[in-house]
N, C-alpha and C positions, 0 to 999 in steps of 0.2 A: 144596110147592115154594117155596123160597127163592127173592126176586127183589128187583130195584131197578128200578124205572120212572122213567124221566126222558125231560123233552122235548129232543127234536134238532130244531133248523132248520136246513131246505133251503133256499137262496137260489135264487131264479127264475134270477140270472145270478149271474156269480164277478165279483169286483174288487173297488176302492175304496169303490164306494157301500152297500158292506155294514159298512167299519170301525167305526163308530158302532153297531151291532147286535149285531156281536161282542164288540167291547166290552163292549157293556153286559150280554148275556148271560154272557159267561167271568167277570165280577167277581159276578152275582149266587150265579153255581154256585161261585165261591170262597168266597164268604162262607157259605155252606147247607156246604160240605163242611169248613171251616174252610180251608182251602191258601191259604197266606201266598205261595209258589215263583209267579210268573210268567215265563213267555218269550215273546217278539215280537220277529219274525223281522223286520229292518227295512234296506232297501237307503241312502235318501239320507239316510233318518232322520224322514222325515216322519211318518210310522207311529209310531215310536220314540218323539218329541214329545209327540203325545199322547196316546200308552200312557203315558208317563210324569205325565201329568200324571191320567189317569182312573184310576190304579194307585199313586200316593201313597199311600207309607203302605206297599206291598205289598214285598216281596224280589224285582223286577223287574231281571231281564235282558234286554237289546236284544242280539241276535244279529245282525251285519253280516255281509254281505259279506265273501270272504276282500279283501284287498289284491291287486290284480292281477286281479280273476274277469275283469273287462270286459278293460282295459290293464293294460301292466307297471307297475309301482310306483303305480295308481291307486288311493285311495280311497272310495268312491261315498259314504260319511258325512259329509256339510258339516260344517265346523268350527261353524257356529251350530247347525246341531241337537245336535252332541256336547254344546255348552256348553249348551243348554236342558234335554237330556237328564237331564246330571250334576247342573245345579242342583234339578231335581227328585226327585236321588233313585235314580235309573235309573243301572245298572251295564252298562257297555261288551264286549260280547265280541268278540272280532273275533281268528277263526283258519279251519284249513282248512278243507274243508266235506269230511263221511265220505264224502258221493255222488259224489265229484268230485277232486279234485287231479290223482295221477300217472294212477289210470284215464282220466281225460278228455284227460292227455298222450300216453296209449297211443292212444285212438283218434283225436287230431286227428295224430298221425305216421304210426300202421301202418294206419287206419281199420279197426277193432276194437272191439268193446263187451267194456271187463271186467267185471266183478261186480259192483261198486257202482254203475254206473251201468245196469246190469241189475236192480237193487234201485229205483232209483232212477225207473225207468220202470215197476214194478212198482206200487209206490205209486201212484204216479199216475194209476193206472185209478181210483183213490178222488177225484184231484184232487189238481193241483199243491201245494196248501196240507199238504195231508194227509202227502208227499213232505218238504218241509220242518218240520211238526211234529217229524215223526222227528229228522230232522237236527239241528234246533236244540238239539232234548235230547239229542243226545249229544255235541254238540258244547258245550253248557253242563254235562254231567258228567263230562266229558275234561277240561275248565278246572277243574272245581272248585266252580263254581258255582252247583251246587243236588246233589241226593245221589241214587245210582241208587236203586231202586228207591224214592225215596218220590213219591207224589205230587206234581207241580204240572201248571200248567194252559200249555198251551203254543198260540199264534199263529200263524197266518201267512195267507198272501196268493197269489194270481195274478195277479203281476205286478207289481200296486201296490197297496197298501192291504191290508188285512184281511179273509177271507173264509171263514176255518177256525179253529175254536177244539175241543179236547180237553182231555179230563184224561188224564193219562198218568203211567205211571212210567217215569223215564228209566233208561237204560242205559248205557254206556260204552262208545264203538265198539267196544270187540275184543270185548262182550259182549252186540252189536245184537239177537241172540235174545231177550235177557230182556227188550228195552225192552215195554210192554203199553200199550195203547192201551185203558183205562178205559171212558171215553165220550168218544160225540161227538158236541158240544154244537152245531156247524153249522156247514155245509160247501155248497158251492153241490153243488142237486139234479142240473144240466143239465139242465134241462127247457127250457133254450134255450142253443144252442151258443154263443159268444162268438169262437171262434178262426176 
């Protein structure tokens, strides 16, 4: 029997205090599998920061916020982290998000769950992070900015910070089937609720 064995960590709890570990484990499984493609899923940009700066060197996308998720015409990306961001290298995306746009218009007007955010909550029995990995890669291969199905290593967080990291091959929303979920390199256990 053919197989691949690799370690996954369970974090005790989900959040911030795990950025630093994910980190440092998503760039070691990059450099072991070769994948140059990073994504990190990052709201005011503090995450972003330094992603960018421990992924130097890397083809590193920060995936924001749509404009608007919170307020109309608001941005949640401080102009200082953009400008940290860029100086180091790190590439800006910032558009809809697949989970959410007009579905989440449908249910804040007719109070209705459509399909993506029926996907959206589906995921999420893995954990919030696991929900936005999806996302961010197909919202970085709808831009353009990494290539469906090859390989990279994709980020994200509960809430704030870092607490989920994957290798994956992205997909292209109209083609979210094919997206494939690799490994996963760690992801909070629950082994203590946080919410």
């Amino acid at each position: 029997m053919s197989q691949t064995v690799i370690q996954s960590t369970l974090f005790h709890r989900s959040g911030a205090d795990n950025t630093e570990r994910v980190f440092e484990i998503a760039k070691a499984r990059a450099a072991e599998l070769g994948i140059r493609s990073i994504l990190v899923a990052t709201t005011t940009g503090a995450t972003g920061v330094r992603a960018s700066q421990v992924f130097k060197g890397h083809d590193l996308v920060l995936v924001t916020h749509a404009t608007g998720f919170k307020q109309p015409n608001h941005q949640e990306l401080t102009d200082e982290n953009r400008a940290a961001i860029e100086a180091n290298g790190g590439r800006i995306l910032t558009c809809q998000h697949p989970f959410g746009g007009v579905g989440r218009a449908v249910r804040k007007k007719l109070q209705t769950y459509e399909l993506e955010e029926i996907i959206a909550f589906t995921l999420r029995v893995f954990g919030e992070g696991m929900k936005v990995v999806c996302e961010i890669a197909m919202m970085a291969a709808d831009a353009g900015l990494v290539r469906a199905g090859e390989p990279a290593i994709a980020i994200a967080g509960s809430g704030a910070g870092a607490d989920t990291a994957v290798v994956l091959k992205p997909a292209n929303a109209q083609a979210f089937f094919d997206l494939r979920i690799m490994e996963v390199l760690c992801k909070p256990g629950f082994y203590k609720e946080t919410r």
